[in-house]
Residue frames as qw, qx, qy, qz and C-alpha x, y, z in Angstrom:
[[0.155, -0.602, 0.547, 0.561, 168.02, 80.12, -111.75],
 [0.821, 0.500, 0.266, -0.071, 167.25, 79.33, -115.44],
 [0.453, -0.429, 0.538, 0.567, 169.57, 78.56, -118.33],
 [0.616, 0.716, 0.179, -0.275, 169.61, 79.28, -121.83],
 [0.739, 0.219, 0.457, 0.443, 171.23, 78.50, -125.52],
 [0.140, 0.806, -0.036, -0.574, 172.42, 81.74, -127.41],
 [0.809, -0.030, 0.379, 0.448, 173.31, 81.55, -131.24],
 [0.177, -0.850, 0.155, 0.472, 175.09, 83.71, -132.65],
 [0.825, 0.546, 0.038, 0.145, 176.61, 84.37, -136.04],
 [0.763, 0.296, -0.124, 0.561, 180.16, 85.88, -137.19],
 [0.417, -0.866, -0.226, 0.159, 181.76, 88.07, -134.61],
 [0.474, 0.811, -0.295, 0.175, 184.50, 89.17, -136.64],
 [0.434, -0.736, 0.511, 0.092, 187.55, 87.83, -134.28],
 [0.612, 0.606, -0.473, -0.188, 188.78, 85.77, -137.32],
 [0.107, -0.269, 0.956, 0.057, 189.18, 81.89, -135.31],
 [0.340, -0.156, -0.849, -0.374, 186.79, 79.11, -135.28],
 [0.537, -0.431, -0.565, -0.455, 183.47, 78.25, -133.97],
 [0.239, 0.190, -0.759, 0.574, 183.41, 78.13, -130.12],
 [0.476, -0.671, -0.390, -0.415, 180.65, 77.30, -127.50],
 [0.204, 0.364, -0.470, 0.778, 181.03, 79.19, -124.29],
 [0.501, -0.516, -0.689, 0.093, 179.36, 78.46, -120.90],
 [0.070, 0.388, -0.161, 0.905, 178.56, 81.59, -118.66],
 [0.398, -0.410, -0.767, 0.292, 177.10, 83.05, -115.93],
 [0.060, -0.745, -0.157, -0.646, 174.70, 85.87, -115.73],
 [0.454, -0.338, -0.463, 0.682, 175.66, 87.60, -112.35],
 [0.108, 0.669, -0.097, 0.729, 174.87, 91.02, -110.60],
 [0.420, -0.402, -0.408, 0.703, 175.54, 92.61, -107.43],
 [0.081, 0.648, 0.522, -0.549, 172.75, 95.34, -107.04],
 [0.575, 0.753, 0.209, -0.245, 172.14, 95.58, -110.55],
 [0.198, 0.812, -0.472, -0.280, 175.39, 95.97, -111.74],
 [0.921, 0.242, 0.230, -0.199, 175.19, 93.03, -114.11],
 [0.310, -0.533, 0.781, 0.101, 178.41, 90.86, -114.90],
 [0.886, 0.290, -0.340, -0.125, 178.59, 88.05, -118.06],
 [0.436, -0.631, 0.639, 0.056, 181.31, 85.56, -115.84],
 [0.688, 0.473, -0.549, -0.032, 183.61, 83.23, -118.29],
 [0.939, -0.311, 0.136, 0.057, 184.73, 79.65, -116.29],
 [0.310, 0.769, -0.559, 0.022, 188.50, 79.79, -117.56],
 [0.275, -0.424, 0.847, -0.167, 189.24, 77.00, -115.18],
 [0.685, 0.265, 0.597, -0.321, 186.00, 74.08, -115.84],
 [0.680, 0.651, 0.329, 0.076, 186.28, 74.89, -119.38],
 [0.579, -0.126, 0.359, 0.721, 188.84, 75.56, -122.16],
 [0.227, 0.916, 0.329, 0.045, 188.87, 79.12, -123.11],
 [0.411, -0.550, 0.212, 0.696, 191.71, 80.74, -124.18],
 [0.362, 0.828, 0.339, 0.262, 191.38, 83.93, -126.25],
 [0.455, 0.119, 0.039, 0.882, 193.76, 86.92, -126.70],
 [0.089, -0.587, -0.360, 0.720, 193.23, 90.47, -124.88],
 [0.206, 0.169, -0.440, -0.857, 192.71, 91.81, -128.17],
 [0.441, -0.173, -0.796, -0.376, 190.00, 89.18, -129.02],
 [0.349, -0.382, -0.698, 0.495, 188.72, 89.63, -125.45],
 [0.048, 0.292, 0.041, -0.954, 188.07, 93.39, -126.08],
 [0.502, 0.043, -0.328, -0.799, 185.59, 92.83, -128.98],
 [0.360, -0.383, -0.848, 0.063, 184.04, 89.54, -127.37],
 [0.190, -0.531, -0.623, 0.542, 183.08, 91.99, -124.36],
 [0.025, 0.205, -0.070, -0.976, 181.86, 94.34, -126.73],
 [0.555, -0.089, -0.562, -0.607, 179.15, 91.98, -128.24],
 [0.370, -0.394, -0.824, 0.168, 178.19, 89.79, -125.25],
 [0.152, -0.395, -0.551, 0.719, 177.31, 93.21, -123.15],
 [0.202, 0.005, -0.322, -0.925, 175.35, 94.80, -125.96],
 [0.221, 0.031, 0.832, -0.509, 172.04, 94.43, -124.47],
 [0.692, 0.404, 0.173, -0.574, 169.97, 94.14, -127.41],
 [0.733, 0.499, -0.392, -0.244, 172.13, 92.21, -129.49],
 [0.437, 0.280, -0.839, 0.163, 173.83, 90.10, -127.03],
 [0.443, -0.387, -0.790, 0.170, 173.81, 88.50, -123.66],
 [0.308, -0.844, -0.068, -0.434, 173.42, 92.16, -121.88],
 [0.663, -0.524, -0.188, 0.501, 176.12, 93.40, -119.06],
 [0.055, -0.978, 0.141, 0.145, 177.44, 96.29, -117.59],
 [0.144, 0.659, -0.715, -0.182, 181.23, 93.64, -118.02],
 [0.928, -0.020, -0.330, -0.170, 182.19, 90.71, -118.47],
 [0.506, -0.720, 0.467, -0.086, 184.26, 88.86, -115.50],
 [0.794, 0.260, -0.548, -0.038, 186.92, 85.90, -116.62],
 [0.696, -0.549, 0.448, -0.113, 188.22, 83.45, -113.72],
 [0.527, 0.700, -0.478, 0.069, 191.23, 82.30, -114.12],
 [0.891, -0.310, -0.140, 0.302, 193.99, 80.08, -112.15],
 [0.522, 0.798, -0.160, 0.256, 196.99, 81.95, -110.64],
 [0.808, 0.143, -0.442, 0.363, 199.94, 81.31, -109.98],
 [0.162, 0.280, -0.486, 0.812, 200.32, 83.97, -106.87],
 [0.642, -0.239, 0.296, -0.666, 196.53, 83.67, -105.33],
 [0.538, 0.108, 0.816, -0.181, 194.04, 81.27, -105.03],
 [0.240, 0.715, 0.481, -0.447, 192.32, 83.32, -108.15],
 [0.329, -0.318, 0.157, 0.875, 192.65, 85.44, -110.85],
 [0.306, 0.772, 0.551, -0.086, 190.00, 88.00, -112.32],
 [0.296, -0.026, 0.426, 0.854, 190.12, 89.57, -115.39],
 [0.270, 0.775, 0.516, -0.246, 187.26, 92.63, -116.23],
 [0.038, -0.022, -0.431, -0.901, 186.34, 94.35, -119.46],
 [0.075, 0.312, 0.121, -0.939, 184.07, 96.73, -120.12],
 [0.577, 0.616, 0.523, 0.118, 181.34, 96.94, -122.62],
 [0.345, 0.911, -0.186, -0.129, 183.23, 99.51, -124.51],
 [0.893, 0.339, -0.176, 0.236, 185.86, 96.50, -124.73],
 [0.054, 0.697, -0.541, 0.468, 188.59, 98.42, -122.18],
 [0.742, -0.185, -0.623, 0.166, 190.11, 96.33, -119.71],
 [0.189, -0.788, 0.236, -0.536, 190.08, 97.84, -116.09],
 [0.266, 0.392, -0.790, 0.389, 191.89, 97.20, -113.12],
 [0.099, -0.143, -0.876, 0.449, 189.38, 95.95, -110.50],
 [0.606, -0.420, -0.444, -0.509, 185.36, 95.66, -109.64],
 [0.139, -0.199, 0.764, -0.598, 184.11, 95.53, -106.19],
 [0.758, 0.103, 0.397, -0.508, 180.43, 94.34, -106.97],
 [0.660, 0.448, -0.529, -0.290, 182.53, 92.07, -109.49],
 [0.281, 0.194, -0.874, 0.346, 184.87, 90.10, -107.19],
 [0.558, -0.083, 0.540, -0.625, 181.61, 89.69, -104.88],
 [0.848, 0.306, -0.123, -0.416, 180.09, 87.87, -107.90],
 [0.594, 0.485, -0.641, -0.029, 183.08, 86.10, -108.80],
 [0.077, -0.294, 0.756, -0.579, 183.69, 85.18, -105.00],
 [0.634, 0.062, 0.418, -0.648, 180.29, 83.53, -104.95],
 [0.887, 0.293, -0.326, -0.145, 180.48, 81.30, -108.24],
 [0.444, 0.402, -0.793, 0.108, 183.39, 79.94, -106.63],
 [0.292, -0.194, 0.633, -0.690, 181.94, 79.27, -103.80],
 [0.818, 0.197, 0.292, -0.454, 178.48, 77.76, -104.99],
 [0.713, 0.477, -0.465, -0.219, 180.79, 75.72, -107.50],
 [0.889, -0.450, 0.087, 0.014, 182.49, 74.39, -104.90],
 [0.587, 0.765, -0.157, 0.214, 186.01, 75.67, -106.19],
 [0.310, 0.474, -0.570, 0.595, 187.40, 76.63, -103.26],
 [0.550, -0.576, -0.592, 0.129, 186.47, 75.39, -99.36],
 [0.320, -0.253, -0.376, 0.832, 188.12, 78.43, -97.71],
 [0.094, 0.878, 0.469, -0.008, 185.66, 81.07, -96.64],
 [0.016, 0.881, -0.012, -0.472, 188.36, 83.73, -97.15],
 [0.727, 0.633, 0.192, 0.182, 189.42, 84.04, -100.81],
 [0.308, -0.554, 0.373, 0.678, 193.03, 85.57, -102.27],
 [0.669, 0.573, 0.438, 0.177, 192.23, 86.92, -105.48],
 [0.402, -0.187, 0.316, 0.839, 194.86, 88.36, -108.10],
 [0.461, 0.761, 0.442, -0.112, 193.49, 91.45, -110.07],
 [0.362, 0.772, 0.063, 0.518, 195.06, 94.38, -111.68],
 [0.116, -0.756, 0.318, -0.561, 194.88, 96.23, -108.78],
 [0.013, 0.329, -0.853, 0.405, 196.93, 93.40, -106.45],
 [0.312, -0.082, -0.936, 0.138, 195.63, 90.86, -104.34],
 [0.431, -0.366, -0.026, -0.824, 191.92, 91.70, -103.36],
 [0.135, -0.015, -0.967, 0.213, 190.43, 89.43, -100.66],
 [0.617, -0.289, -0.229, -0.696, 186.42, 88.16, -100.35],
 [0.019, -0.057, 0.941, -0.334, 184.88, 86.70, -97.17],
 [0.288, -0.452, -0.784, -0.311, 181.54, 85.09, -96.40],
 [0.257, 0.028, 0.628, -0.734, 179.52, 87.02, -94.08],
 [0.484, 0.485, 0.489, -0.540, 176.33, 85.07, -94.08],
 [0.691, 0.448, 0.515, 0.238, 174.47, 85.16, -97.46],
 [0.215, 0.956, -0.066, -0.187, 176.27, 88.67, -97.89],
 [0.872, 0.197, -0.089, 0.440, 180.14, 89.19, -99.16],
 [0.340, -0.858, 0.268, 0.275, 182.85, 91.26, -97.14],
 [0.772, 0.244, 0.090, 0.581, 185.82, 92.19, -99.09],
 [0.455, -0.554, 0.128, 0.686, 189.07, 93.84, -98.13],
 [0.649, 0.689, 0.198, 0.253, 189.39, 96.14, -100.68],
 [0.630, 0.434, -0.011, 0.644, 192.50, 97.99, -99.64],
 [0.252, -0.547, -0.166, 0.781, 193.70, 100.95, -98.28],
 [0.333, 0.896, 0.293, 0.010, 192.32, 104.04, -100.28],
 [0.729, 0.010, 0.198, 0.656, 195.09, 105.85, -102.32],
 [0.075, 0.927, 0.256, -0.262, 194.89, 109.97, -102.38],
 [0.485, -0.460, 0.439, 0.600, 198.39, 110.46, -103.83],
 [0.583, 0.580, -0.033, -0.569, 197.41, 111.96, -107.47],
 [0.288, 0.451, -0.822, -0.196, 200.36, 110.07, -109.42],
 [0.115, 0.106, 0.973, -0.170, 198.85, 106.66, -108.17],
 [0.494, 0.478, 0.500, -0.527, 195.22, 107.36, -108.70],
 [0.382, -0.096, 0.137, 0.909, 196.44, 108.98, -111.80],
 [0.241, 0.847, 0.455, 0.130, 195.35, 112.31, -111.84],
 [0.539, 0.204, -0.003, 0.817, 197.62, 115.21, -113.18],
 [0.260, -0.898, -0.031, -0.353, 196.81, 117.84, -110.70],
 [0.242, 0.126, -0.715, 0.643, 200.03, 118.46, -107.44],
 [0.451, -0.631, -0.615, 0.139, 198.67, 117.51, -104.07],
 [0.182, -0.873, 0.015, -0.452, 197.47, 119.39, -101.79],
 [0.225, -0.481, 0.736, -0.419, 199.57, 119.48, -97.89],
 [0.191, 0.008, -0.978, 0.079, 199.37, 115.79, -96.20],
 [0.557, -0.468, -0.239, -0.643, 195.79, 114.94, -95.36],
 [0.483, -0.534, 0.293, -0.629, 194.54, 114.33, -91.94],
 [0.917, 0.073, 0.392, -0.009, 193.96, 110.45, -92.72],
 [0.788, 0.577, 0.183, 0.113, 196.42, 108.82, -94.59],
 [0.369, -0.660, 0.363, 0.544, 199.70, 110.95, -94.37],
 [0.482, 0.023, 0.568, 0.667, 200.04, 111.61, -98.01],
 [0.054, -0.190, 0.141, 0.970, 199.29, 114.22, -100.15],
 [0.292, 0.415, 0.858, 0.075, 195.86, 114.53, -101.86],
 [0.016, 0.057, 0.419, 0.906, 193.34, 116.23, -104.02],
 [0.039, -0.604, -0.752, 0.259, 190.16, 117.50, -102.46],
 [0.141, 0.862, 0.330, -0.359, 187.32, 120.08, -103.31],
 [0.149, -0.231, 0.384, 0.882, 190.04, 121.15, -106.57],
 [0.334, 0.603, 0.075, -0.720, 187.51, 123.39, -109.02],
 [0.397, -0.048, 0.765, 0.506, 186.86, 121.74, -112.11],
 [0.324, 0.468, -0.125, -0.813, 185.27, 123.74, -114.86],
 [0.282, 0.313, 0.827, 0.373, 182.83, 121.32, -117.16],
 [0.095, 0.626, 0.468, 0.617, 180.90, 123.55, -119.87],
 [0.251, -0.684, -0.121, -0.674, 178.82, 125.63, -117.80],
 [0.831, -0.519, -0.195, -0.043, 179.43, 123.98, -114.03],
 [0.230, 0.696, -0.594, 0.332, 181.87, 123.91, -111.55],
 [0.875, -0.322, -0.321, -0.167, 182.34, 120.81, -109.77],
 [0.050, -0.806, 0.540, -0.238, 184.70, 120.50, -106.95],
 [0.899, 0.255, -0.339, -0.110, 186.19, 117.25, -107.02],
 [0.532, -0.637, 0.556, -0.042, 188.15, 114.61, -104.21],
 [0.669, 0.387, -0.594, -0.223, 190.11, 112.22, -105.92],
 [0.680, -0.582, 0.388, -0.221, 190.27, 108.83, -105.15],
 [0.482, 0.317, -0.771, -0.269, 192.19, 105.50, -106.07],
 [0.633, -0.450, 0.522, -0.353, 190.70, 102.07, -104.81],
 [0.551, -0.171, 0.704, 0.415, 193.04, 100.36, -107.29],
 [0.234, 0.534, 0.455, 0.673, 191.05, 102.35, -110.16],
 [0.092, 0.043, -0.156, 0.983, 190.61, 105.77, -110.28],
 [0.028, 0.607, 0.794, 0.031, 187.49, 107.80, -109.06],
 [0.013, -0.337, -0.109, -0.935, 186.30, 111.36, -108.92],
 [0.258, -0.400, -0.750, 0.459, 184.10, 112.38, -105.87],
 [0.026, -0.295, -0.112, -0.949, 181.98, 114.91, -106.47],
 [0.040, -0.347, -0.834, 0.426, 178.96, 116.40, -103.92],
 [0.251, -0.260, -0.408, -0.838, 175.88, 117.62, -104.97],
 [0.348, -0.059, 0.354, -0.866, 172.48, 118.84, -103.28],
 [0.726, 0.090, 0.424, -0.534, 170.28, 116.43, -104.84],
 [0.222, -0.372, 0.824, 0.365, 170.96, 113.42, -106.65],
 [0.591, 0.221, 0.732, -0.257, 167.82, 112.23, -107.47],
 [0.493, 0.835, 0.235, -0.065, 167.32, 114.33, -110.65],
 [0.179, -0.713, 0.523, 0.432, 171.15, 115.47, -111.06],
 [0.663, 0.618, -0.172, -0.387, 172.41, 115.19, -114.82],
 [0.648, -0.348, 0.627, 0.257, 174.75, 112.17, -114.14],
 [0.778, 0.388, 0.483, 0.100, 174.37, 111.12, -118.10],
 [0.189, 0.965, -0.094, 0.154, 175.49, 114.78, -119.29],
 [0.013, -0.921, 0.335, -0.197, 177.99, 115.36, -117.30],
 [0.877, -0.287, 0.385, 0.014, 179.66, 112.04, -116.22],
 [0.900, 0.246, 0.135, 0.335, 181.15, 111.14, -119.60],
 [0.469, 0.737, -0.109, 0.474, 182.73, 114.44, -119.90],
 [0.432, -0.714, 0.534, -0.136, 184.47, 114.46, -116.43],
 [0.867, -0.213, 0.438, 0.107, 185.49, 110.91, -117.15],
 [0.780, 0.173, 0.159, 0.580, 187.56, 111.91, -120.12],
 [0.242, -0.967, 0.077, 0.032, 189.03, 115.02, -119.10],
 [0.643, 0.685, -0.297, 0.169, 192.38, 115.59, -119.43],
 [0.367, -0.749, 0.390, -0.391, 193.19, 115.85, -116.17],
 [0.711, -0.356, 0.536, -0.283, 192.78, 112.34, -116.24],
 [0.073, -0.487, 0.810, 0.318, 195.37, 109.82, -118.23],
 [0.034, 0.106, 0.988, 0.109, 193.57, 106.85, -117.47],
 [0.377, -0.549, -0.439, -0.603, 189.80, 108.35, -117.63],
 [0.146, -0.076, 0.790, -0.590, 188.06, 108.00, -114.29],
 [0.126, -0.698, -0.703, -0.048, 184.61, 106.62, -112.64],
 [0.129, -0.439, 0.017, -0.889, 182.49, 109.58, -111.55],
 [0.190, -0.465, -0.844, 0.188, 180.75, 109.32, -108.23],
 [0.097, -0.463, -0.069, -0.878, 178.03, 111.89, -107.80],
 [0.367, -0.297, -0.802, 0.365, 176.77, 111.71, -103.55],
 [0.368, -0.700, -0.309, -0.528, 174.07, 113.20, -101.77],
 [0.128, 0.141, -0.789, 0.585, 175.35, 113.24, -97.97],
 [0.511, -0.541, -0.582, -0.328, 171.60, 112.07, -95.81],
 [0.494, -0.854, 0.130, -0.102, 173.53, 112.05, -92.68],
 [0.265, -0.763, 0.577, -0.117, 176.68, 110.90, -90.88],
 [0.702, -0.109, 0.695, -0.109, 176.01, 107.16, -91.40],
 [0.680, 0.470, 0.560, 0.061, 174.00, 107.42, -94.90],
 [0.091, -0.445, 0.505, 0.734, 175.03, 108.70, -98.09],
 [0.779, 0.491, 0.388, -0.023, 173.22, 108.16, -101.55],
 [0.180, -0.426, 0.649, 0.604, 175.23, 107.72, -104.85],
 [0.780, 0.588, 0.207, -0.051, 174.88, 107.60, -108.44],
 [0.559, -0.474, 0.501, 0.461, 177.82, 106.45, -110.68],
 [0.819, 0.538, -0.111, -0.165, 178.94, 106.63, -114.11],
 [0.537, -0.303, 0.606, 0.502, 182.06, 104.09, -114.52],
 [0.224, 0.670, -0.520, -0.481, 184.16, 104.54, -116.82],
 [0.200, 0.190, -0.910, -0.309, 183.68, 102.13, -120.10],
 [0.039, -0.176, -0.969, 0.169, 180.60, 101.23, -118.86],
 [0.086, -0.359, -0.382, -0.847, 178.74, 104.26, -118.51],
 [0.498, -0.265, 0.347, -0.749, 175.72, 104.48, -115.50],
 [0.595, -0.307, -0.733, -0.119, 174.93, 101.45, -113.75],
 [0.628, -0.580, -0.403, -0.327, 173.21, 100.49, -110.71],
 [0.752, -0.625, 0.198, 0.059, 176.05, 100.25, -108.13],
 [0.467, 0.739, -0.317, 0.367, 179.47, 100.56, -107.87],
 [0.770, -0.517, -0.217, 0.306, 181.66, 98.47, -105.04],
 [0.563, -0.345, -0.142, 0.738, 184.60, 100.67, -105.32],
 [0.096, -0.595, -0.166, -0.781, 182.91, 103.73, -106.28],
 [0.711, -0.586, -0.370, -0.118, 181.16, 103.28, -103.05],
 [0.724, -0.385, -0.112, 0.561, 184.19, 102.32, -101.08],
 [0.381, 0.231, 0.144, 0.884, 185.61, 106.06, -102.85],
 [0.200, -0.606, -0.349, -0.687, 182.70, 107.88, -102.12],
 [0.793, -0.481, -0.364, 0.077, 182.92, 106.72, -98.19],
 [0.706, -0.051, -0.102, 0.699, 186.48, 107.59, -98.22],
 [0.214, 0.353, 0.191, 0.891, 186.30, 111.10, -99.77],
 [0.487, -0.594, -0.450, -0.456, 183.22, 111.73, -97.19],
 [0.715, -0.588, -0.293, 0.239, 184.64, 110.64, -94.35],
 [0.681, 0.096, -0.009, 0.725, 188.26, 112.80, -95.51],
 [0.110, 0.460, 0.102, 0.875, 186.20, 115.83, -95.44],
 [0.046, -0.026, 0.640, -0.767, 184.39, 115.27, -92.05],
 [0.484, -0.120, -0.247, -0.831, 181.11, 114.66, -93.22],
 [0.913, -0.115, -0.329, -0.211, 180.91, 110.97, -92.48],
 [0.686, -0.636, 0.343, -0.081, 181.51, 108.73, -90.20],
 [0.267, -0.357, 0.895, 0.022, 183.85, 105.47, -90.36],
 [0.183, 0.093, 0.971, 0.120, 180.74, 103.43, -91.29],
 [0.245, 0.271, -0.243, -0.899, 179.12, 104.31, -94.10],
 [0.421, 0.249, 0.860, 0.145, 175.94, 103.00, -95.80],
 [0.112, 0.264, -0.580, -0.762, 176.06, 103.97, -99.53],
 [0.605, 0.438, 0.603, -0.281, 172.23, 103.61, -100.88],
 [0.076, 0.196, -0.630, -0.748, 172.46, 103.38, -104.88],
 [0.674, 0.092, -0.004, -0.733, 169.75, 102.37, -106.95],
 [0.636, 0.021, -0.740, -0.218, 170.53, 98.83, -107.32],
 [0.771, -0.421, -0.446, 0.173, 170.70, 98.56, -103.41],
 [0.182, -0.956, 0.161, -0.163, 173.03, 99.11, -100.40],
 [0.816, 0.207, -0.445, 0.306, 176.28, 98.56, -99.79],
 [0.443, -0.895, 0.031, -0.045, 178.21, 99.05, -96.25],
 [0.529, 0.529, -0.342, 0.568, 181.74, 100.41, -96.28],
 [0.696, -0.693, 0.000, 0.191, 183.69, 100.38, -93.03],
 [0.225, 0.744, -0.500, 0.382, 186.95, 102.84, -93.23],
 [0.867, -0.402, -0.207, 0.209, 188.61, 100.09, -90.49],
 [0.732, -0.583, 0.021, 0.353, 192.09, 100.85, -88.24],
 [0.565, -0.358, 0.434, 0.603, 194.20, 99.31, -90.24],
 [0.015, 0.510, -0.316, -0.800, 193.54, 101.94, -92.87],
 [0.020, 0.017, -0.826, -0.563, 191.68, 99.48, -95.18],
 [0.688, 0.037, 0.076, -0.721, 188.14, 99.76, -96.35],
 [0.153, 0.241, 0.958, -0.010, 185.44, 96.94, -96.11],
 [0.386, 0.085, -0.174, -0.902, 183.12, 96.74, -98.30],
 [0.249, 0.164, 0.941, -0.163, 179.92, 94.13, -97.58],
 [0.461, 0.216, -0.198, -0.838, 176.96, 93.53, -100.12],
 [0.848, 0.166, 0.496, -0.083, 174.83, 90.55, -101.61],
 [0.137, 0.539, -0.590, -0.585, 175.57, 88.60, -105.14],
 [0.780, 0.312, 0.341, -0.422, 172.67, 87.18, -106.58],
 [0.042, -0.060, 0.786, 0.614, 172.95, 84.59, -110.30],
 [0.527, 0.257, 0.306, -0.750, 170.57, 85.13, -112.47],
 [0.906, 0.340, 0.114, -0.224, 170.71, 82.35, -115.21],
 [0.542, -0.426, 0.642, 0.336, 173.27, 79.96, -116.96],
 [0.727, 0.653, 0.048, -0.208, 173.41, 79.73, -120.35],
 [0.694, -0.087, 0.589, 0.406, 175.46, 78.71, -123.31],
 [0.318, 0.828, -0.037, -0.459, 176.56, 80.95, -126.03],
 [0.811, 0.087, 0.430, 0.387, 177.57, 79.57, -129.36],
 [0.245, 0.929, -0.121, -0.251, 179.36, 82.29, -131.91],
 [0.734, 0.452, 0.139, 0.488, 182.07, 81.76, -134.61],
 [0.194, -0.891, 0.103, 0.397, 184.79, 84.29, -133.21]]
């Protein structure tokens, strides 16, 4: 692990001078600036937070990330994690984030307990140690359009899940039709299958399913290859972020929406290009989702916000 000095001139956020300590993180490529909020005094406004995470993730002109993660104290967990985008949007939850974040506390020695209560957006997410890997509860999966949100009326109750849901609906982008499972795993996702993924136009066609109208809040976009019953490959574009390497609750959506249609099993392993991740659809209705979370350097960033 190495550590570096960044300076930096006027970043237009109109206070004073500030040096910030950080932590490059990723979790199979999908690369994470993390802000100490607790070790160190950093308090900045969500407005002023938007265009910070627009220049630290610019990857020629700053520190380079897909977001940036902030750790926080709070007053209902043990935790509390705040992610923006590099397009400066704040979103409700990360699954190859809260692995990272679950691991600085850990190697900081923050917290002794090997199972974690962390507050996000999307409620109380919980990381455990397995080994040098992280397991994390990430929820029950949420098919109900109005909750995901996606303005389409379910279809009858699905099979899993007793609640209404939106699978294989037709969606018309320029010249394609894509047939699309929605999912929520505290942020929205779009499930689409396709024959080969290796060469599929994820860049094309990603942003313009993620802002659709259909969808309020935008969505991610998962685009899956099915290998067999166990394996699955994926490529993602998240929203605000655009294609990266991996995607914990894209993953954990792409598992779901697989398994909802009979293709997959229960226990899935989701190969992306940064790596794999295994997702276990479990009993009690909640997915597990288990991966690694590597730092890659510490640094200091000085900048005049």
């Amino acid at each position: 692990m190495s550590s570096a000095i960044i300076k930096n001139g006027d970043w237009g956020l109109g206070i004073s001078s500030v040096k910030i300590n950080f932590t490059k993180m990723h979790g199979l490529g999908n690369d994470f600036i993390l802000i100490d909020c607790i070790t160190q005094k950093f308090k900045v406004k969500s407005e002023e937070l938007k265009v910070l995470s627009k220049k630290l993730c610019r990857r020629r002109f700053g520190i380079g990330a897909d977001q940036i993660l902030l750790l926080y104290p709070s007053g209902s967990a043990d935790f509390k994690m705040r992610i923006f985008n590099a397009d400066g949007s704040e979103v409700e939850m990360c699954g190859n984030g809260i692995r990272c974040l679950a691991k600085y506390i850990w190697s900081r020695r923050l917290s002794g307990k090997a199972l974690l209560n962390i507050e996000t957006l999307a409620g109380i997410i919980r990381p455990a140690k397995k080994g040098k890997l992280v397991r994390v509860d990430m929820g029950e999966p949420v098919f109900e359009p109005k909750r995901i949100p996606v303005n389409l009326p379910p279809h009858p109750p699905l099979s899993k899940g007793g609640q209404g849901g939106v699978v294989d609906y037709p969606l018309k982008i320029e010249d394609r039709e894509f047939k699309i499972t929605c999912v929520s795993m505290g942020n929205p996702h779009a499930v689409i299958i396709v024959d080969k993924i290796s060469n599929f136009p994820v860049t094309y066609y990603g942003p313009l399913i993620e802002k659709h109208k259909i969808f309020p809040k935008r969505t991610n976009v998962e685009f899956i290859e099915i290998l067999n019953p166990s394996e699955i490959k994926m490529r993602v574009w998240e929203r605000g972020a655009g294609e990266t390497m991996a995607c914990g609750t894209g993953a954990s959506a792409a598992a779901a929406a697989s398994n909802l249609k009979g293709l997959t099993g229960e226990n899935v392993t989701v190969h992306l290009s940064g790596g794999d991740l295994l997702i276990e659809w479990a009993k009690d209705n909640h997915i597990y989702m288990t991966g690694a979370a590597e730092t890659v350097f510490t640094g200091q960033i000085d900048i005049k916000l």
